[in-house]
FINU-879933 format. One record per atom (N, C-alpha, C, O): chain; x, y, z. Coordinates in Angstrom, 3 decimals, padded with zeros to 6 digits, always signed. Example, Ala and Ser with C-alpha at 12.3 -4.5 7.8 and 13.67 -1.06 7.14 Angstrom:
SITE  kette         u         v         w
SITE      A  +013.190  -005.690  +007.800
SITE      A  +012.300  -004.500  +007.800
SITE      A  +013.200  -003.300  +007.800
SITE      A  +014.236  -003.319  +008.465
SITE      A  +012.850  -002.250  +007.080
SITE      A  +013.670  -001.060  +007.140
SITE      A  +012.900  +000.030  +007.870
SITE      A  +013.409  +001.138  +008.039
//
This chain:
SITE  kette         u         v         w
SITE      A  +009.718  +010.236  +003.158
SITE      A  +010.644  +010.232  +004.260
SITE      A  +009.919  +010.496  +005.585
SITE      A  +010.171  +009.980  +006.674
SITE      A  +008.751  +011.604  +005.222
SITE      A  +008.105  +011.504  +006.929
SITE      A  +007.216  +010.498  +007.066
SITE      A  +006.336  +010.718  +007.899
SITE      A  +007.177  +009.540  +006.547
SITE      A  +006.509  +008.247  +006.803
SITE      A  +007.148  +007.322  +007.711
SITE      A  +006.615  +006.901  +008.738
SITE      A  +008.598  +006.941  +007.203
SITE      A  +009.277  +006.239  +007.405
SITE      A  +010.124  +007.156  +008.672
SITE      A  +010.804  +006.327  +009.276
SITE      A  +010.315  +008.470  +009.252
SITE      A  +010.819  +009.168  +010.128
SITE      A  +009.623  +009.081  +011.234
SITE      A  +009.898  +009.410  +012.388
SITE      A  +008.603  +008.747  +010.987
SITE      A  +007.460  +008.886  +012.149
SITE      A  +007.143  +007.236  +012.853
SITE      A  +006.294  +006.784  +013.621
SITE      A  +008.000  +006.832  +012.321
SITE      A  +007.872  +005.246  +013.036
SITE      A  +006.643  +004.790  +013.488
SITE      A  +005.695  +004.905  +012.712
SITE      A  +006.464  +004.316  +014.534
SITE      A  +005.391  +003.798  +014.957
SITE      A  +004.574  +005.267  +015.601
SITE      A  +003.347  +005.179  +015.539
SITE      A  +004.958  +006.205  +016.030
SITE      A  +004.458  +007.540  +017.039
SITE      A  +003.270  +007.510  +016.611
SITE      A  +002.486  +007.820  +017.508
SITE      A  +002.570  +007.181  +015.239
SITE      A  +001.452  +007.678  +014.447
SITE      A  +000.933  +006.572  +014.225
SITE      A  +001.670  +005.589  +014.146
SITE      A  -000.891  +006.401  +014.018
SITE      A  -001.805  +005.635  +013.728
SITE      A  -001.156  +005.814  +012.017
SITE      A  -000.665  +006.657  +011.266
SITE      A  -001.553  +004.400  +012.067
SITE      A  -000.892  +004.326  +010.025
SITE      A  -001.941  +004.843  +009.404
SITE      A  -001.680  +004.983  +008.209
SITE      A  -003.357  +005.300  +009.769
SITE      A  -004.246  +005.378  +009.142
SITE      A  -004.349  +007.122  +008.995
SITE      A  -004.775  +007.651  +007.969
SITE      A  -003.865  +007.928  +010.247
SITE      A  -003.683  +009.089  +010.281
SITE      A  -002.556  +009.455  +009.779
SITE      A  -002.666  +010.618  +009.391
SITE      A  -001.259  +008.934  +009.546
SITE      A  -000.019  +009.180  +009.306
SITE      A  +000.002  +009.378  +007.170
SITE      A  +000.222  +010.369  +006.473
SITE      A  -000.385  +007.722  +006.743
SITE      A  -000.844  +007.963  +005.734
SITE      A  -001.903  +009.138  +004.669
SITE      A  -001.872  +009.661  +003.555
SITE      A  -003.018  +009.066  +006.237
SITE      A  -004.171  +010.205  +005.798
SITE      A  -002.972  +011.649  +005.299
SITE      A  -003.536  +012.161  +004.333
SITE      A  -002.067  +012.183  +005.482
SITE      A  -001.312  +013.096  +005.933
SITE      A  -000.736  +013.536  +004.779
SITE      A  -000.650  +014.666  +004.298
SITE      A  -000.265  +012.219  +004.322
SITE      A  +000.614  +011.469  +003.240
SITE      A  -000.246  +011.761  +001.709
SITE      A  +000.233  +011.334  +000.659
SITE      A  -001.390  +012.436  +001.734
SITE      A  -002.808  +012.063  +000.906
SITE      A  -002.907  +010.512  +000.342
SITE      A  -002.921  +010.248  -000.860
SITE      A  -002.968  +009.598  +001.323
SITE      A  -003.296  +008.024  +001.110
SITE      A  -004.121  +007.645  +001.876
SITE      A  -003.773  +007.406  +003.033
SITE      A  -005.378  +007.482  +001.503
SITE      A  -006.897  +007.259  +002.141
SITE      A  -006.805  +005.762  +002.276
SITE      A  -007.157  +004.987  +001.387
SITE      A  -006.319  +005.408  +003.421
SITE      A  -006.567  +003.904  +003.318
SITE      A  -007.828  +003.242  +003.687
SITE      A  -007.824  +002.042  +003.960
SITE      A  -009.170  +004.112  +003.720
SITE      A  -010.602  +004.002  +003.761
SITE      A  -011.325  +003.638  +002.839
SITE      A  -012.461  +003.182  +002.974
SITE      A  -010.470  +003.879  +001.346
SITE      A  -011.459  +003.709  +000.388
SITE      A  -010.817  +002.338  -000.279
SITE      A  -009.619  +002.097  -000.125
SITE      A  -011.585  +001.551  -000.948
SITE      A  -010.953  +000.228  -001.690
SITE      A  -010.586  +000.374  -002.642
SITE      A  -010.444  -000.666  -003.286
SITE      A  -010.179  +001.771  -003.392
SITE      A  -009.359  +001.558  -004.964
SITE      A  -007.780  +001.505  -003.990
SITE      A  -006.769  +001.129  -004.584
SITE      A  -007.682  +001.927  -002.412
SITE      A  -006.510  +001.724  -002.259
SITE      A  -006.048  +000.234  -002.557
SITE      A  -005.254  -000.327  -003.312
SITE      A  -007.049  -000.147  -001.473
SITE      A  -006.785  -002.133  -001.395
SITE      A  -006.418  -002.615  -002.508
SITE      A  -005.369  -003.247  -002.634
SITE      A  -007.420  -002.327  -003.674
SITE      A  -007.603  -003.019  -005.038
SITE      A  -006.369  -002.830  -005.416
SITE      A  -005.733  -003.883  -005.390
SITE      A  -005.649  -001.740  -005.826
SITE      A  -004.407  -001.334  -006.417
SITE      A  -003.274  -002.324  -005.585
SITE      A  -002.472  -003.010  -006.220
SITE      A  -003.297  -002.316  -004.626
SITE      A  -002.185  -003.144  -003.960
SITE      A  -003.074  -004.725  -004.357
SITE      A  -002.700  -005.035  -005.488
SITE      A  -003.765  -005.448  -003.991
SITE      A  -004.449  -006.571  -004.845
SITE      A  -003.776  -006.534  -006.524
SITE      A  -002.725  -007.169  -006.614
SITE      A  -004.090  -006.106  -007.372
SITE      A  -003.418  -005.772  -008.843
SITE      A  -002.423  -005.749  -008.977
SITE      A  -002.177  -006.375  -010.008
SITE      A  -001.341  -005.289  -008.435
SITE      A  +000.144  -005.355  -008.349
SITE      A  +000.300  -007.109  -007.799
SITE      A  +000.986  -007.897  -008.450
SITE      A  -000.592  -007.615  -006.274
SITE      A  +000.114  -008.542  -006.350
SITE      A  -000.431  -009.505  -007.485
SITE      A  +000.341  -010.371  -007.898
SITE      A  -001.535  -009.428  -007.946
SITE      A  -001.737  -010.486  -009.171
SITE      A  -000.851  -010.100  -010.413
SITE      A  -000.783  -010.966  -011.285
SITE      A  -000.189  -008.974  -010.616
SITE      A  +000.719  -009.277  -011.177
SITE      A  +001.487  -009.449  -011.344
SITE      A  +001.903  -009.471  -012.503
SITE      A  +002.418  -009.759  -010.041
SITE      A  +003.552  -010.030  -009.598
SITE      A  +003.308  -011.676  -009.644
SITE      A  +004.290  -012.326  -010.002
SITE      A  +002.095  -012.417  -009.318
SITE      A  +001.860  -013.912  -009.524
SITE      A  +001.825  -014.172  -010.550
SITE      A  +002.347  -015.257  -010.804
SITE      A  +001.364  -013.574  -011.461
SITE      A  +001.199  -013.835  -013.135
SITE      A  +002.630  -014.333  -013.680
SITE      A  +002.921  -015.392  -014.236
SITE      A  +003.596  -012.992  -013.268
SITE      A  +004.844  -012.932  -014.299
SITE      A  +005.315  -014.237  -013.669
SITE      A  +005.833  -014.994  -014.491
SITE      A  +005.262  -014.732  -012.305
SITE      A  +005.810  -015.381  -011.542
SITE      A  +005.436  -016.914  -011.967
SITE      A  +006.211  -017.870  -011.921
SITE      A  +004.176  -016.932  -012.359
SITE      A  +004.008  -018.295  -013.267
SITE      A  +004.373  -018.338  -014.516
SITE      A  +004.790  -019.411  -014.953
SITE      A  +004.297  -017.119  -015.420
SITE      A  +005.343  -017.235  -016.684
SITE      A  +005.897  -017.930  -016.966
SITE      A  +005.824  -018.702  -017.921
SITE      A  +007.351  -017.680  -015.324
SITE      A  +008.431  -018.140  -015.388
SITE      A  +008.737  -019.899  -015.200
SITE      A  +009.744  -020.550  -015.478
SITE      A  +007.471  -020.306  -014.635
SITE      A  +007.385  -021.955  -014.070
SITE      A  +007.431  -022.754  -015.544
SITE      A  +007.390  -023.983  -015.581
//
């Protein structure tokens, strides 16, 4: 909720930091990458 209550006021990179979400390191990236390949996967399943 104080993510989404701090609107723009805050650098996303400090706001997150806050949040304990290091958006510096790449297991963040990767993890969001992985979700979307598997959101494409199920998504060709369905074709």
């Amino acid at each position: 909720m104080e993510i989404l209550a701090a609107g723009g006021s805050v650098a996303p990179v400090e706001l997150l930091s806050q949040a304990g979400i290091d958006v510096t390191q790449a297991a963040f990236w990767q993890g969001g990458f992985d979700v979307i390949e598997e959101m494409v996967t199920a998504l060709e399943k369905l074709a």
